[in-house]
Structure formats: structure tokens, C-alpha cells
C-alpha positions as CSV (number, residue, x, y, z in Angstrom):
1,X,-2.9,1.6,56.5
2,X,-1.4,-1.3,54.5
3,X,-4.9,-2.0,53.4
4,X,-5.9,1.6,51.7
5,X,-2.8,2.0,50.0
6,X,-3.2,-1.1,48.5
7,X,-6.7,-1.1,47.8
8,X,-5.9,2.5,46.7
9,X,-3.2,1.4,44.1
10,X,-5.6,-1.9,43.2
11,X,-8.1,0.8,42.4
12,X,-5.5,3.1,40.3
13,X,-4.3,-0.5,38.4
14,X,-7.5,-1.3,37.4
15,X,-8.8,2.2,36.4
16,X,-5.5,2.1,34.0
17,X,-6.4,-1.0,32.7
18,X,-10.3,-0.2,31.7
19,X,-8.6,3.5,30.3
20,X,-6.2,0.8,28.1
21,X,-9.0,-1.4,27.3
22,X,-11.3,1.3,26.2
23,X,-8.3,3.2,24.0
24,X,-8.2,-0.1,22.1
25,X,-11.0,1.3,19.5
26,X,-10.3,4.5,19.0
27,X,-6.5,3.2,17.5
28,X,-8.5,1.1,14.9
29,X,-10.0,3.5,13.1
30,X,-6.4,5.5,13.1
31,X,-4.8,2.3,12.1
32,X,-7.0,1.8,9.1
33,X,-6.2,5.5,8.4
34,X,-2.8,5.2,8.3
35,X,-2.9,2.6,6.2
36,X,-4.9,4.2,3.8
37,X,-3.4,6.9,3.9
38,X,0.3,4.4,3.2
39,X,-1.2,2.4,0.6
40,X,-2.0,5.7,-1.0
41,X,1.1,7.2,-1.2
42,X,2.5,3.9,-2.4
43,X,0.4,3.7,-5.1
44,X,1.7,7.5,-5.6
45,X,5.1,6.7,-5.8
46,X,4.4,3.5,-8.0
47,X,2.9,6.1,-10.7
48,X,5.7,8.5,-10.0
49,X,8.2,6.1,-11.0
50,X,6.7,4.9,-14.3
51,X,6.4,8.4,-15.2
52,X,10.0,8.7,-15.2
53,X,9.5,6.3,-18.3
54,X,7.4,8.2,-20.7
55,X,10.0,9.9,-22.4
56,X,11.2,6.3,-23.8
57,X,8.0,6.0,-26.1
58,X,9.6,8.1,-28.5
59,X,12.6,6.3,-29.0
60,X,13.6,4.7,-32.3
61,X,14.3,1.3,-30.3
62,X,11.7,-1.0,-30.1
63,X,12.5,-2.6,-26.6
64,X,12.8,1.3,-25.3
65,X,9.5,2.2,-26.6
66,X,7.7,-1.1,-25.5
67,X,8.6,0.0,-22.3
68,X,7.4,3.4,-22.3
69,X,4.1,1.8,-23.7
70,X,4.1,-0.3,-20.8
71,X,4.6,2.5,-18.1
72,X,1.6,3.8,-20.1
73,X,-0.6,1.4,-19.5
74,X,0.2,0.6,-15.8
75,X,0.4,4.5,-14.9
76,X,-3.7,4.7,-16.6
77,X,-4.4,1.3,-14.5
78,X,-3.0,2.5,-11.3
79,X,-4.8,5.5,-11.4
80,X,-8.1,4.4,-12.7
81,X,-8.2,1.6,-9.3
82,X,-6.5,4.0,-6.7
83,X,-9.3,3.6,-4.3
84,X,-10.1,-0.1,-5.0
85,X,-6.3,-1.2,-5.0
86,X,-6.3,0.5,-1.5
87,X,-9.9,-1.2,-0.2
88,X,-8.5,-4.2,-1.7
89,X,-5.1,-4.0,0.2
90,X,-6.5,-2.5,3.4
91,X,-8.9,-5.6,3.7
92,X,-6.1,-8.1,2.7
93,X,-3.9,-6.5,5.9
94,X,-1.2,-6.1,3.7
95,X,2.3,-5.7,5.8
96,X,3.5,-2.0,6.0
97,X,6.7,-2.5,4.4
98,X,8.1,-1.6,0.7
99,X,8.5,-4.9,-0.3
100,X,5.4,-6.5,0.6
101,X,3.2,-3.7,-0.6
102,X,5.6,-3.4,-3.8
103,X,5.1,-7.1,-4.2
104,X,0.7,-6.9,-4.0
105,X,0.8,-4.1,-6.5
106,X,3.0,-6.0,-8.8
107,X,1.3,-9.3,-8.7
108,X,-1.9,-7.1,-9.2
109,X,-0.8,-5.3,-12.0
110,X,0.3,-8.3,-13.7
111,X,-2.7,-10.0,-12.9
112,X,-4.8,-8.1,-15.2
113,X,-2.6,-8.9,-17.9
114,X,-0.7,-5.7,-18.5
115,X,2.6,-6.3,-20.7
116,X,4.8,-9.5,-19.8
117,X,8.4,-9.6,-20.5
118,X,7.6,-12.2,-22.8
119,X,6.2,-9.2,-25.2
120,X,9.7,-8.0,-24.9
121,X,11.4,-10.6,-26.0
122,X,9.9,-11.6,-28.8
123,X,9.5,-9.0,-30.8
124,X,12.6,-8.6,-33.1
């Protein structure tokens, strides 16, 4: 009797185990998904905030409109590469958190040589 039930729950183990090992691919496909779907709505938000800067093109200071300028040109270049920014940080793996995928679209955006601060500075 010792025997079945064990064989019996050896038989349950490894039927849970295949059922785990086979579940494994499915959550792939979800987990690239999700972090489309993440890198997405970053991007989103990202656009959101420098529209919240448009209104300082018009102003009569220079450093307030060069920064309006700038929200310009970042909002038209995170829009235009929505889709590859999210290829390109889906394939990099970048980490799920606010600061790391912050951090990737800032180095990117600066990377194609946007507006530096340096622009703000030395205009007079």
C-alpha cells in the first residue's frame, strides 16, 4: 500500500513538473507583451510630460523659450521612434523600473543630439 501511494504521488509530482515545464513558453510571449505594452506607456508619459512645456515657447525669456523648443523637438522624436525605441528597449531587456527605463530614453534622446544644456548656457 506504501508503494501505490507513493508511486501514486511520484506520478502527481512529476505530472506537476512537465505542466510547469511546459507553462514556461506560453509566459514569454506575455512577458514580451507586457513589456511592450510598459515601454509604451513610458514613452507616453515621457511625451506627456514635455507637453506640459509647450506653453513656455512663447515666453519673452530666452532660457524659457529654449526650453519649450526643446520639449518640441524631443516630443516630434519620441513620437516619430515609438515603435523602434520599444524594439530597441525590449531587445536590450531593459529593467522594468522608472528609473532605468527613464535613464535608456534619456541617454537616447541625447544621443541623437537633441538640445544640451550647454545650448542653455550660452546663449546670453
Amino acid at each position: 500500500m506504501k508503494k501505490q501511494i507513493t508511486l501514486i504521488i511520484l506520478a502527481f509530482f512529476l505530472a506537476a513538473a512537465s505542466t510547469v515545464w511546459a507553462a514556461n513558453d506560453k509566459p514569454n510571449d506575455d512577458t514580451i507583451k507586457m513589456q511592450s505594452t510598459i515601454y509604451g506607456a513610458t514613452i507616453d508619459s515621457k511625451v506627456a510630460f514635455y507637453q506640459k512645456r509647450l506653453y513656455l515657447i512663447d515666453s519673452e525669456y530666452k532660457i524659457l523659450a529654449n526650453i519649450g523648443k526643446d520639449a518640441v523637438k524631443r516630443i516630434a522624436y519620441l513620437k516619430s521612434n515609438r515603435q523602434q525605441l520599444i524594439s530597441n528597449m525590449t531587445a536590450q531587456n531593459v529593467d522594468l523600473t522608472n528609473t532605468r527605463m527613464d535613464s535608456y530614453l534619456g541617454k537616447t534622446m541625447n544621443s541623437v543630439n537633441l538640445t544640451t544644456m550647454e545650448a542653455y548656457s550660452s546663449d546670453n
